[in-house]
VOGU-3710 file (C-alpha; in Angstrom, 3 decimals, decimal comma):
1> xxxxxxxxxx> 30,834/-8,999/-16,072  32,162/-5,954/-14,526  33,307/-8,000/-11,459  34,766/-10,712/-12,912  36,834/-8,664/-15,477  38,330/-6,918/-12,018  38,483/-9,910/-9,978  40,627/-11,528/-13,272  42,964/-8,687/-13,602  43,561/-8,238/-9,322
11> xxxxxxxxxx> 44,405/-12,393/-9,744  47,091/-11,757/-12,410  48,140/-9,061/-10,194  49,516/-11,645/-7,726  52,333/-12,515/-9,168  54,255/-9,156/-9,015  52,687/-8,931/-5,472  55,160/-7,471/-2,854  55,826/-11,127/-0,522  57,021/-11,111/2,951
21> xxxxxxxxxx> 60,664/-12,123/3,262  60,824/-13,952/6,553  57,996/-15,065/8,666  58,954/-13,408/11,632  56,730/-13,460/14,864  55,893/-10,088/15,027  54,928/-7,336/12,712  55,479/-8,298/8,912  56,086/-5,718/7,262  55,068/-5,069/3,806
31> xxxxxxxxxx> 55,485/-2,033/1,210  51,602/-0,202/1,933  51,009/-2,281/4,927  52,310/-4,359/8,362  50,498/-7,600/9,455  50,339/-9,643/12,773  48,918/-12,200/14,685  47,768/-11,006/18,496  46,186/-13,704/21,078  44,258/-12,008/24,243
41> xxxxxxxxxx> 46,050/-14,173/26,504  49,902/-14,309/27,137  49,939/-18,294/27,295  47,822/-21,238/26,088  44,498/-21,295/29,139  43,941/-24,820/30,853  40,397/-25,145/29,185  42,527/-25,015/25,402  39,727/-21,919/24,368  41,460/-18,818/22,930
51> xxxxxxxxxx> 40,729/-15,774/20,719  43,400/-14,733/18,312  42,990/-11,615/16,071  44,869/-10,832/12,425  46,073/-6,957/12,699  46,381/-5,153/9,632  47,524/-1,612/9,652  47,480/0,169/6,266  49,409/3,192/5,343  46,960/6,556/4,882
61> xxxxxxxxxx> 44,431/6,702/2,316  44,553/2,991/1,607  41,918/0,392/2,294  41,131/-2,857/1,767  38,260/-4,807/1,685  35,297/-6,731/3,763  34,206/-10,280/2,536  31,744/-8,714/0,343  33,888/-6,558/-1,356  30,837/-4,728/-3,483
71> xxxxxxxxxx> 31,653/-3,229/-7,316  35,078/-4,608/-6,888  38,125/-5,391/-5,262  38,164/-8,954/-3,060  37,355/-10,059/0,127  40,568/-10,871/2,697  41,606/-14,218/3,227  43,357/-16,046/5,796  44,547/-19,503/4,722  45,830/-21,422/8,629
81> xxxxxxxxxx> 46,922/-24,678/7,242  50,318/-24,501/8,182  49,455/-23,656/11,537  50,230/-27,100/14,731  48,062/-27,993/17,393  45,137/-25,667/16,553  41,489/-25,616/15,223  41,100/-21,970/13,980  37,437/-20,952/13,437  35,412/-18,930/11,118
91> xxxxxxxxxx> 36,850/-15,270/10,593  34,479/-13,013/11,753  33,993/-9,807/10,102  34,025/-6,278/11,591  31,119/-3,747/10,487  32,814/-1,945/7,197  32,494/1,334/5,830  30,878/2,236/1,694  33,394/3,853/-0,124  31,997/5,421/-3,321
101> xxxxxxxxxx> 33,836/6,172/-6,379  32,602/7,576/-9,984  28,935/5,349/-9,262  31,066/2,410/-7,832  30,382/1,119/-4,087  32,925/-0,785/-2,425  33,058/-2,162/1,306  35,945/-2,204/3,466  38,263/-1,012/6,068  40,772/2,175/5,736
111> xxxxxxxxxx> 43,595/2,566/8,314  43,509/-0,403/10,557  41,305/-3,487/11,111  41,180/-6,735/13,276  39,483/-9,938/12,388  39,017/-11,879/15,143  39,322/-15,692/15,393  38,177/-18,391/18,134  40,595/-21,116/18,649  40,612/-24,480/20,114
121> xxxxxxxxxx> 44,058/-25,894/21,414  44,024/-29,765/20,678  47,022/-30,465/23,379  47,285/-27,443/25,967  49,553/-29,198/27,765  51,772/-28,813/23,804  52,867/-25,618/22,407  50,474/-24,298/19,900  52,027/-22,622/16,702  49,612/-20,398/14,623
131> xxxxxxxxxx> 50,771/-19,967/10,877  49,073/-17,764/8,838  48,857/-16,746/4,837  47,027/-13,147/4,946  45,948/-12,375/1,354  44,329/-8,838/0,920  44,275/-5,914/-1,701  45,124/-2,136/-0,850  43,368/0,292/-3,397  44,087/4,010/-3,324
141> xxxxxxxxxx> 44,492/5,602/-7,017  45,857/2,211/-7,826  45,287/-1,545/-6,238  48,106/-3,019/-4,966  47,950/-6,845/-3,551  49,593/-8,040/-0,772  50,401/-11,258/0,773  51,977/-11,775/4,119  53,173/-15,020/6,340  52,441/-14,317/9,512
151> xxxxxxxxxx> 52,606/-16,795/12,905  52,791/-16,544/16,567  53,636/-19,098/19,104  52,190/-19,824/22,347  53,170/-22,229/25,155  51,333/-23,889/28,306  51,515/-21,898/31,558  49,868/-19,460/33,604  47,642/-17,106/31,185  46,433/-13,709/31,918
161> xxxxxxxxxx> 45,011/-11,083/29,545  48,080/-9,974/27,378  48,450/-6,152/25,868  46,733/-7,104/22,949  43,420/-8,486/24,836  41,564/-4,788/24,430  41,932/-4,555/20,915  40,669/-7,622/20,146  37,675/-7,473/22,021  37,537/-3,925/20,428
171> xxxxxxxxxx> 37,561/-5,213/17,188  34,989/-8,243/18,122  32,524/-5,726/19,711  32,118/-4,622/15,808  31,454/-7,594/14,474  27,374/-7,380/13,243  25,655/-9,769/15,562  21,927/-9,425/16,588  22,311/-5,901/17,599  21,707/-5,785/21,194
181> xxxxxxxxxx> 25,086/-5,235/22,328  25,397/-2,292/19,833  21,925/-0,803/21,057  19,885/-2,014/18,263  16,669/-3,714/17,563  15,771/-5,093/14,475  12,026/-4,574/13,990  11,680/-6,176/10,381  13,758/-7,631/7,641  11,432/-7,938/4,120
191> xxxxxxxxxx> 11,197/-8,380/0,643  8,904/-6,078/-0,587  5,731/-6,875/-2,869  7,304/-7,674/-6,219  10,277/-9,470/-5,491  13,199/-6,707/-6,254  13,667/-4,327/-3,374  15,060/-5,619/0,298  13,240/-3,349/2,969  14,257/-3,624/7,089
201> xxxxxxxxxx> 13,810/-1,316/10,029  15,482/-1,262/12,799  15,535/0,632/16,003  18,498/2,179/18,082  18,687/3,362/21,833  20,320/6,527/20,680  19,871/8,490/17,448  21,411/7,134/14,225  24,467/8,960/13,149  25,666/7,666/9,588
211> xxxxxxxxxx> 24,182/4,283/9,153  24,143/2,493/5,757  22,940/-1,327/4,744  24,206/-3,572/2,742  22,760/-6,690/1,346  24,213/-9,658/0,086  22,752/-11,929/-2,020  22,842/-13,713/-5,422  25,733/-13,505/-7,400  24,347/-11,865/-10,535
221> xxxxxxxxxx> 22,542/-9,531/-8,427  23,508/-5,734/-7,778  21,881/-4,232/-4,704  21,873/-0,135/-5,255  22,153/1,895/-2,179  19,580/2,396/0,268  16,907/4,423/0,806  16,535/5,908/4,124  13,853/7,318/6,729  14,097/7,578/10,038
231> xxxxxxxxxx> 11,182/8,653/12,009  11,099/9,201/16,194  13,360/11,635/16,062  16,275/9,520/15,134  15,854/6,213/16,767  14,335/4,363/14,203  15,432/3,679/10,622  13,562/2,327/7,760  15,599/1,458/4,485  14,468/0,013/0,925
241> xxxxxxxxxx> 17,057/-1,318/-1,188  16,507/-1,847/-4,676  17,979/-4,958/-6,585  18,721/-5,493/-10,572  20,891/-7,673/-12,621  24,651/-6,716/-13,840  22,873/-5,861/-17,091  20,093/-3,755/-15,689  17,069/-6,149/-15,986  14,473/-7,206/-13,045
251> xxxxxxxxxx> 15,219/-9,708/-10,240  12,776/-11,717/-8,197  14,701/-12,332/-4,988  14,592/-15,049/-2,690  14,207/-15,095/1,071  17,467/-17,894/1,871  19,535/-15,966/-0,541  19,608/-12,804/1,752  21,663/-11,192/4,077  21,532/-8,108/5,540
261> xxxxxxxxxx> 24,080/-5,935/7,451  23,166/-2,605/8,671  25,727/-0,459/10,588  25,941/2,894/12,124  29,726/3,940/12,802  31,166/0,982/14,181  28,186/-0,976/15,764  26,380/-3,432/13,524  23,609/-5,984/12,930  23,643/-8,681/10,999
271> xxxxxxxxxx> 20,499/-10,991/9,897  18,299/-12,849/6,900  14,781/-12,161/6,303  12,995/-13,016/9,166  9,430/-11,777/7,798  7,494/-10,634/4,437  4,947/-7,489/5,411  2,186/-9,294/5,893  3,360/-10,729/9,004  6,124/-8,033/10,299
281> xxxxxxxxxx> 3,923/-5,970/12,657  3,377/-7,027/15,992  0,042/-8,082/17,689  -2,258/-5,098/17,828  -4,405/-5,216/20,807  -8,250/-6,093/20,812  -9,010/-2,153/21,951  -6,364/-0,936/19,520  -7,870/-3,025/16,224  -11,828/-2,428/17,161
291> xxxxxxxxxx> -10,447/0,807/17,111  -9,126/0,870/13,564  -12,278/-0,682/12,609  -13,987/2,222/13,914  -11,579/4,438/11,828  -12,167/2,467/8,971  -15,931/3,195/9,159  -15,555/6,363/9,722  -13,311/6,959/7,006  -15,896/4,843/4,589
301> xxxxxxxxxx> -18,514/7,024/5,320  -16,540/10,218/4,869  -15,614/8,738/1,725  -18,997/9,833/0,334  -18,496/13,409/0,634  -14,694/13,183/-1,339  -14,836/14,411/-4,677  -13,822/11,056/-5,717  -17,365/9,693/-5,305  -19,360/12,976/-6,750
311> xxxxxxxxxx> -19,308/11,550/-10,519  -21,374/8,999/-8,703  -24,120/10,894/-6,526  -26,281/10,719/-9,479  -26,464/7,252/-9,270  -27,258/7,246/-5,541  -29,782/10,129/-6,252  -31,434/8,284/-9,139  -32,267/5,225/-6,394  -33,613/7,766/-4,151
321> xxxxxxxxxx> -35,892/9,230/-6,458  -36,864/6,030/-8,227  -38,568/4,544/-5,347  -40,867/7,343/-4,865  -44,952/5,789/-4,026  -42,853/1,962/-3,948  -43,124/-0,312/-1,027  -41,386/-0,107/1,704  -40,533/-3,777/1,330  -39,412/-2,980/-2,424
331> xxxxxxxxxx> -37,539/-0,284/-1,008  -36,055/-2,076/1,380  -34,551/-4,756/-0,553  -33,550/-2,300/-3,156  -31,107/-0,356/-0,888  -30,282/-3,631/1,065  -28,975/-4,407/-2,466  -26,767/-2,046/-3,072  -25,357/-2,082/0,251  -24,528/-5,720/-0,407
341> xxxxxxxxxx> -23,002/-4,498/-3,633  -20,984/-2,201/-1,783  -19,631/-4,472/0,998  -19,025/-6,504/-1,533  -17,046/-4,758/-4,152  -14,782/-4,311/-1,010  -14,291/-8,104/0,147  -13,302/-8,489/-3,810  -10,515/-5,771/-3,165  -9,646/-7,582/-0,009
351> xxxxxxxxxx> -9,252/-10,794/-1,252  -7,386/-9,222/-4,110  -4,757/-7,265/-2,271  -4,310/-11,003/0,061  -3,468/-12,752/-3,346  -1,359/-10,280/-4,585  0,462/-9,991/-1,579  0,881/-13,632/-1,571  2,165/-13,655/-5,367  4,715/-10,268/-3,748
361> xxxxxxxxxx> 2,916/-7,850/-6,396  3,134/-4,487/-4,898  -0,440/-4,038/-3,385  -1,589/0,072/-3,511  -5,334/1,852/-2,923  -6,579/2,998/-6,274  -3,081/1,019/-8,423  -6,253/-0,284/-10,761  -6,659/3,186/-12,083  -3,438/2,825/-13,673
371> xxxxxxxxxx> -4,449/-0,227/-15,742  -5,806/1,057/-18,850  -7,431/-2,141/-19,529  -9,287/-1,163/-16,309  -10,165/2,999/-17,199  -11,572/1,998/-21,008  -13,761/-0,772/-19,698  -15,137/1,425/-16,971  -15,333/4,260/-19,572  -17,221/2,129/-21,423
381> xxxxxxxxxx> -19,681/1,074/-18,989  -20,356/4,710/-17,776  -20,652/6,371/-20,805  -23,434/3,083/-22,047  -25,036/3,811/-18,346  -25,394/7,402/-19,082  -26,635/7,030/-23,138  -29,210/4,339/-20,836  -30,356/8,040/-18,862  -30,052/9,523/-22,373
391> xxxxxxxxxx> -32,952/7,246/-23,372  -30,807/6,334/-26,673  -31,416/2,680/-26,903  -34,040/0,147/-26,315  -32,673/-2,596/-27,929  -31,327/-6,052/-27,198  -27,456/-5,164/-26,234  -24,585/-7,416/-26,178  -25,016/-9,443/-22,594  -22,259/-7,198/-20,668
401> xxxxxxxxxx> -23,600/-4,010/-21,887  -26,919/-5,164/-20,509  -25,668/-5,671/-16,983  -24,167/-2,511/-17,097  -26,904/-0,774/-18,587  -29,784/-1,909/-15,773  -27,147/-0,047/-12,961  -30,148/2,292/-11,305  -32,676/0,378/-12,799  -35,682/0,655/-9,694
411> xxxxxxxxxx> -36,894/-2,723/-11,219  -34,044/-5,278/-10,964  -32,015/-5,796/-7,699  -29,273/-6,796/-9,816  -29,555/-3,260/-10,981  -29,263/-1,715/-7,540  -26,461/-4,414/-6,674  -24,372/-3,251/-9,521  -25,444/0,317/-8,450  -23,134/-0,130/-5,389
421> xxxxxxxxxx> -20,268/-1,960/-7,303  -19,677/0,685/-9,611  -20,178/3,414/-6,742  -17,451/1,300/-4,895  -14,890/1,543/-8,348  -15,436/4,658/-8,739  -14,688/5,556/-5,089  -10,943/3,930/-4,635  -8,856/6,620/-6,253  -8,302/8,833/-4,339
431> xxxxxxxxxx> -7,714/8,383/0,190  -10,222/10,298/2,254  -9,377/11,072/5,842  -8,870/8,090/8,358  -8,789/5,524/4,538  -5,184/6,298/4,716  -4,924/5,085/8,114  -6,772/2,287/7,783  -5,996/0,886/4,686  -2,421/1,484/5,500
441> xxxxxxxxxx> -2,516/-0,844/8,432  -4,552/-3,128/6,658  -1,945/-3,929/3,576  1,268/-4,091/6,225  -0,990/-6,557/8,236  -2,037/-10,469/7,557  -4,960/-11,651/5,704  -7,491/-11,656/8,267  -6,875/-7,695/9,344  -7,143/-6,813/5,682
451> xxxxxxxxxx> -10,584/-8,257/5,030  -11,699/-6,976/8,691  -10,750/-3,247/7,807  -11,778/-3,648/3,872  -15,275/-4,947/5,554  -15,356/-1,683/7,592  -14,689/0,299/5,050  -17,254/-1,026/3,068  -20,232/-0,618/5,844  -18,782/3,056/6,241
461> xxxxxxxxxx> -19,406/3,700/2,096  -22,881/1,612/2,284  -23,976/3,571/5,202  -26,448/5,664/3,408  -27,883/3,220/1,484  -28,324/0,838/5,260  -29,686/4,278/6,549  -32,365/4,601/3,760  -32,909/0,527/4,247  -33,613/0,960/7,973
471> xxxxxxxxxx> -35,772/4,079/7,317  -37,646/3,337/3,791  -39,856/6,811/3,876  -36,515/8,838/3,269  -37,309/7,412/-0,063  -41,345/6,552/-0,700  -41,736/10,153/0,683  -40,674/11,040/-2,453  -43,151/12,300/-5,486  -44,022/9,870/-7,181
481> xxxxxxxxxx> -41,906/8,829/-11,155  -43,676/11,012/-13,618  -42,260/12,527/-16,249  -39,873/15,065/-14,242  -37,947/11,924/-13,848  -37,005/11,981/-17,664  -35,563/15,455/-17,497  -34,030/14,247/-13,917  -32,434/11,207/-16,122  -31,312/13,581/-18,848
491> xxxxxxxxxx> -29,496/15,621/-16,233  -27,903/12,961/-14,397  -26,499/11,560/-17,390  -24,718/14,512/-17,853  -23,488/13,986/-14,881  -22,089/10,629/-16,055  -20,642/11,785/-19,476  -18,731/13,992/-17,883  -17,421/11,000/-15,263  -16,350/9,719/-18,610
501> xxxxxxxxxx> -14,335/12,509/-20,469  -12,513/13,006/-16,957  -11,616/8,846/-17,176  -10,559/9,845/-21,048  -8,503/12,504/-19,411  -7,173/10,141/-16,728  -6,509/7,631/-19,880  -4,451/10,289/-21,451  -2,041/10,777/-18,450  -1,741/6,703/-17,950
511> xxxxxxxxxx> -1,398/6,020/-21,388  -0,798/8,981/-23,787  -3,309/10,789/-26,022  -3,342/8,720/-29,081  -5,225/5,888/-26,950  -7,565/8,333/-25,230  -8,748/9,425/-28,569  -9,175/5,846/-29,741  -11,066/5,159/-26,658  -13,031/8,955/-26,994
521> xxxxxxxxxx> -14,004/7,974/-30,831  -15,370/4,594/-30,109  -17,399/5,959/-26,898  -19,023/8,477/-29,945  -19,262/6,058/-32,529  -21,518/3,665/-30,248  -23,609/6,449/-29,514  -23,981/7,438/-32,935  -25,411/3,875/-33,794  -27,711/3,889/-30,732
531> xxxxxxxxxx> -29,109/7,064/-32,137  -29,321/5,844/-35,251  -31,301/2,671/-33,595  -33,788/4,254/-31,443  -37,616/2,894/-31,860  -35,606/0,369/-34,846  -36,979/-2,926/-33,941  -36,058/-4,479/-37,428  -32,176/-3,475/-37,208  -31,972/-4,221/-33,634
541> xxxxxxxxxx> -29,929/-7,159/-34,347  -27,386/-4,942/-36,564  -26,992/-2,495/-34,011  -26,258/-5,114/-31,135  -23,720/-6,623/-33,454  -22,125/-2,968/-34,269  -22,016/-2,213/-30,660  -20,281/-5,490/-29,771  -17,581/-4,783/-32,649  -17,003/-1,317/-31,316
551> xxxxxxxxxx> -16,951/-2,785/-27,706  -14,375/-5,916/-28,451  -12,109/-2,845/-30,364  -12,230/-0,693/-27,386  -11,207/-3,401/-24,908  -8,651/-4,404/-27,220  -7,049/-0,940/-27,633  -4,990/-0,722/-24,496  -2,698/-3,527/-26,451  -2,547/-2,012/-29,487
561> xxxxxxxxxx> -1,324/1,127/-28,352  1,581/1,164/-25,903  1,204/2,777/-22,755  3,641/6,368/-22,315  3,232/9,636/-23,484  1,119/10,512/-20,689  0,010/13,974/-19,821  -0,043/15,561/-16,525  -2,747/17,689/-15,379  -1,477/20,929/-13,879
571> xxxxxxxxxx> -2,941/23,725/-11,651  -1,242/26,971/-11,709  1,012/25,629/-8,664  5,045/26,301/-8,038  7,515/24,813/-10,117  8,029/20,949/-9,095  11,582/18,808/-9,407  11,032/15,309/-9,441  10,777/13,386/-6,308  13,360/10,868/-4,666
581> xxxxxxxxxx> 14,313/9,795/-1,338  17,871/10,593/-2,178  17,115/14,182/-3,426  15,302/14,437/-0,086  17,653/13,483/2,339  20,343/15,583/0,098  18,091/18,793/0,178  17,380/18,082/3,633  21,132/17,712/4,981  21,840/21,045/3,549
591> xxxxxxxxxx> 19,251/22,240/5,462  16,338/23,272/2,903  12,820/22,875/3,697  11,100/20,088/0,996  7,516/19,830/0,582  6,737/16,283/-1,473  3,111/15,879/-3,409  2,410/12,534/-4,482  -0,094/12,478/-6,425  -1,817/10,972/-9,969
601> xxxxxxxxxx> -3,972/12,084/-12,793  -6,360/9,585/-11,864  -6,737/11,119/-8,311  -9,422/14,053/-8,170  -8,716/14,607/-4,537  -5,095/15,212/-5,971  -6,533/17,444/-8,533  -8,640/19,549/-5,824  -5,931/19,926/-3,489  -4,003/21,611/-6,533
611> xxxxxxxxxx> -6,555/23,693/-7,568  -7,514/25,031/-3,831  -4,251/24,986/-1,726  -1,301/24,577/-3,993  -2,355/27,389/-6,381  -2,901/29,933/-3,995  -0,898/32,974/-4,136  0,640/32,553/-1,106  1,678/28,877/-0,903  2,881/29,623/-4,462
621> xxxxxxxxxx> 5,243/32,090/-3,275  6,316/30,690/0,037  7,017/26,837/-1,920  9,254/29,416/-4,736  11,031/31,037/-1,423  14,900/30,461/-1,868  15,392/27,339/0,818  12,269/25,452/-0,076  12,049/23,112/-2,928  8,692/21,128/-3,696
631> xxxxxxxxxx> 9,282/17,718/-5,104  6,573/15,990/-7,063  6,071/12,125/-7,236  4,014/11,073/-9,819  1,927/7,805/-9,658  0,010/8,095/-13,002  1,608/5,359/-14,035  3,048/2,341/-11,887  5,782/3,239/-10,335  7,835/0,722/-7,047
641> xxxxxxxxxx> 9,843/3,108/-5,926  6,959/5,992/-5,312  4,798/2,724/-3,881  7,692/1,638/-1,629  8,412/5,640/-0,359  4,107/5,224/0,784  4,647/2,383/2,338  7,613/3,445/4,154  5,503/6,103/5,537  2,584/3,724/6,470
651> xxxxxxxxxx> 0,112/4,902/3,034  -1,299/3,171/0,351  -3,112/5,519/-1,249  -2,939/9,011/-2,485  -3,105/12,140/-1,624  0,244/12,439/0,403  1,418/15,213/1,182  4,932/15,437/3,431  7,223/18,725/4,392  10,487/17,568/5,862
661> xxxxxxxxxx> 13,492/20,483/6,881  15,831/20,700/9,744  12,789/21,784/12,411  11,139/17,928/10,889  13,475/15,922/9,690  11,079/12,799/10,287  8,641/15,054/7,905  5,238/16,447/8,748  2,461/14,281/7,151  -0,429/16,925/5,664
671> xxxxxxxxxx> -4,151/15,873/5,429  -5,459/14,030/2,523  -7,493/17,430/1,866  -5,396/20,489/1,952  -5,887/24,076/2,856  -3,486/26,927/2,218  -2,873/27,545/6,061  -2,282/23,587/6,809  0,553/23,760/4,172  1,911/27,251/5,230
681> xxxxxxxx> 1,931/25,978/8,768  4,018/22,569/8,605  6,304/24,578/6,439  7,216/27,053/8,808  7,532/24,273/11,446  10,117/22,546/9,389  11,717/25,549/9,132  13,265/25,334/13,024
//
């Protein structure tokens, strides 16, 4: 509304604009601003092929505008109808410059500009007489239009470059193209997961100085300004550009609708969307992927030791123990089981992330741990697995609390199967070393990588359980189940409880507190009528149906109560300002030293790394040292524009650390697991 309210007004405008009095060849001189015609040749060539340019020179401070104008203002226009013995082709459109203004972007040209024009002479043996309207607005404090009758004549003969011929090809070698003549490359041109946010990289042969993009697309569609990395010391540039309606509600853009301009200075390049993520990187070699599948085991198996996966040792400890004097066929199969369970909790997550990337919903490692729906129902099934330990209940359940309740159970390969699902849920919050690296290339790559890297990661997790499959006396060695197996089960499900209070804790910071107490209540209130149950064989039917009440009310609770009001979880660390790529690159350019933390309730790596390396004395006083400001991004709850700062940097998942400053203006990525001298170090680096 905005635009066509100014566009209106600069219409009306026109008919008080200053007017050319004579249409002399030449300069025509207006009140702000002189326009001419120039040809690069001095007479018409033999062939009938010429290139003409419109020169505008404005007074200083004025400018006027590109043929997407932006916020307002209007494009220039050149109407040739007048013009004899001439086909005058597109205009073609030098790289502008953003000029910003109390929030408002605009897109032109200050002092001079050129627009180029091919021509095709329909006689050359005929003069050719080129008769232009030039319609443009000026816009200093105040917008001024201006309109100007320009024309230049040229006659058969002998042609040779005229005066004029530099500074048209000047002007043409500015015009966005594909890049290469301006020493760039594009690398990829994307909408990102989601549908509202353009991304594109692009690489240069010499370090970017003051680039900018600009999209163009839909007309009810704003495009904000762009976000910008650059990594490799300069040469390359990666920009996200969010999208929203004039009234501030959410787009789902289309590939045909976009184009994209990025320029540096005055070199340019111009193009659509060429590619969505999935397909944007280039082949990987056969060496080069069996070596990410080697990372990806790697960083599967070191995934058991992350303090993600600790809530669930006591399962894996309970299967251990629970197959102590069994066969080693029955063991066997048991740990065969869960391994399956494992490898296949991750093909789910694979084929998953390939659908969602196919419907463009952002695609993150852990992003189900902000879904409440998701945190009470696994709530839910841990705190029912560990009343099972608890020996509360041994009565007919509903049907899904049975399932969940027969997790461990040495007697039911189901059991064991479900065993290594809910190790495998429990495991994707948080990144452990070489996950980020993996997973990363796996959601920025087709479907086929991500199942092959999800599969990997998957035998890395199950490794332990193949190991104990392959080698069944690392578990019939084991005493035999007597009753130091029902303190063991008491102990464990401890061990589980408290897996639960820190997903009530997690539902807090997603959600707010009034829905984690909710959730907290009915938890208690089902174990209050298992207790009241126990050894009841005549009200087992009552206390199935008062279970499956509280049950449907739990899983229903996420809608009642609306997600916000979240709580963060804080260490004794430094003081944190929120996190944005603009705040970054501002802080940066003035030469501070920024360390970022992205990081989520739901993450207990996150929560570690606070407790052990940010809340030490001495990063605490180096991050509150004057010249260093730590920024904090937090993912709690879904958030694009933290998910599309990870993927910029090649992560999915959390952890991520980053310190950026004039010595690293590319940033220096931390490990998932920090250590006081890690952090100390790579901000002393950025230092310079």
């Amino acid at each position: 509304m905005r635009r066509l309210m100014l566009t209106a007004l600069m219409a009306a405008l026109l008919h008080t604009a200053p007017q050319a009095s004579s249409a002399e060849e030449g300069w025509t001189e207006l009140d702000l601003s002189k326009t001419r015609i120039v040809a690069a040749q001095t007479a018409l060539p033999a062939n009938g092929a010429i290139r003409i340019g419109v020169d505008i020179a404005l007074d200083d401070g004025w400018k006027t505008y590109w043929r997407s104008p932006g916020d307002a203002g209007y494009p220039v226009t050149v109407d040739w109808s007048r013009s004899q013995n001439a086909e005058v082709g597109e205009m073609q459109w030098p790289a502008p410059y953003r000029f910003s203004l109390f929030d408002l972007d605009t897109f032109g040209y200050g002092e001079r500009v050129v627009f180029p024009f091919d021509v095709t002479v329909l006689d050359p043996s005929q003069p050719t007489h080129l008769n232009a309207t030039v319609d443009y607005l000026l816009c200093k404090e105040v917008c001024v239009p201006q309109v100007a009758q320009v024309s230049l004549t040229l006659e058969p003969g002998v042609s040779v470059a005229s005066t004029e011929a530099q500074l048209i090809d000047l002007y043409s070698s500015q015009v966005p193209g594909n890049g290469a003549g301006a020493g760039l490359d594009l690398r990829m041109a994307a909408i990102e997961p989601g549908g509202s946010r353009v991304s594109v990289e692009v690489a240069s042969i010499f370090p970017f100085t003051s680039p900018d993009v600009i999209i163009e697309g839909p007309e009810d569609v704003i495009f904000g300004r762009p976000e910008i990395a650059f990594r490799e010391d300069g040469l390359v540039l990666s920009a996200s550009v969010p999208a929203e309606t004039f009234e501030g509600g959410s787009v789902r853009l289309s590939a045909e609708d976009i184009t994209i301009t990025v320029v540096d200075g005055a070199r340019g390049l111009e193009t659509g969307i060429n590619s969505n993520p999935a397909t944007s990187r280039a082949p990987v070699p056969t060496t080069a992927f069996l070596g990410l599948l080697g990372i990806a085991f790697v960083g599967g198996l070191i995934l058991n030791l992350m303090p993600c996966v600790l809530p669930v040792l006591s399962i894996k400890l309970l299967s251990v123990v629970s197959h102590g004097g069994q066969s080693p066929t029955r063991v066997r199969l048991s740990f065969l089981a869960s391994a399956f369970g494992i490898i296949a909790s991750f093909w789910v997550l694979a084929l998953g992330a390939i659908a969602l990337g196919v419907l463009g919903v952002a695609v993150g490692w852990g992003i189900q741990f902000q879904n409440p729906y998701f945190l009470v129902l696994m709530a839910s099934v841990v705190m029912i697995f560990a009343y099972n330990l608890f020996g509360m209940f041994e009565i007919s359940l509903p049907q899904w609390m049975s399932v969940a309740a027969q997790i461990g159970d040495s007697d039911s390969l189901r059991g064991h199967f479900l065993t290594g699902v809910f190790a495998t849920l429990l495991a994707t919050p948080c990144s452990a070393p070489f996950v980020g690296t993996a997973v990363g290339f796996a959601l920025s790559s087709g479907a086929p990588e991500i199942l092959a890297i999800f599969t990997a990661l998957g035998f890395g997790l199950a490794a332990p359980f193949l190991l104990v499959s392959i080698f069944p006396k690392m578990a019939t060695s084991m005493p035999k189940p007597g009753k130091w197996m029902l303190k063991l089960k008491k102990l464990l499900g401890l061990a589980l409880a408290a897996t639960a209070v820190w997903l009530l804790f997690v539902i807090a910071g997603v959600s707010g507190k009034v829905l984690a107490l909710v959730v907290a209540t009915g938890l208690a209130g089902i174990g209050a009528v298992l207790w009241a149950g126990r050894g009841d064989a005549n009200g087992s039917a009552f206390v199935g149906t008062a279970i499956a009440a509280l049950s449907l009310a739990l899983m229903a609770s996420p809608a009642i109560f609306s997600a916000g009001g979240g709580f963060a979880s804080q260490a004794a660390t430094a003081n944190f300002a929120n996190f944005s790529v603009a705040e970054r690159d501002r802080l940066v350019s003035a030469g501070d030293v920024v360390f970022v933390d992205v990081t989520a309730d739901w993450c207990i790596t996150c929560q570690v790394n606070k407790r052990l390396a940010l809340s030490d004395g001495n990063v605490r006083a180096a991050l509150e040292a004057e010249g260093i400001t730590p920024l904090r991004a937090d993912w709690t709850q879904r958030d694009d524009a933290i998910l599309s700062y990870l993927t910029s940097q090649g992560r999915y998942g959390i952890p991520f650390n980053a310190v950026y400053g004039p010595g690293a203006p590319d940033g220096i990525v931390l490990p998932e697991l920090l250590t006081p001298g890690a952090v100390l170090d790579a901000l002393q680096e950025a230092r310079g």
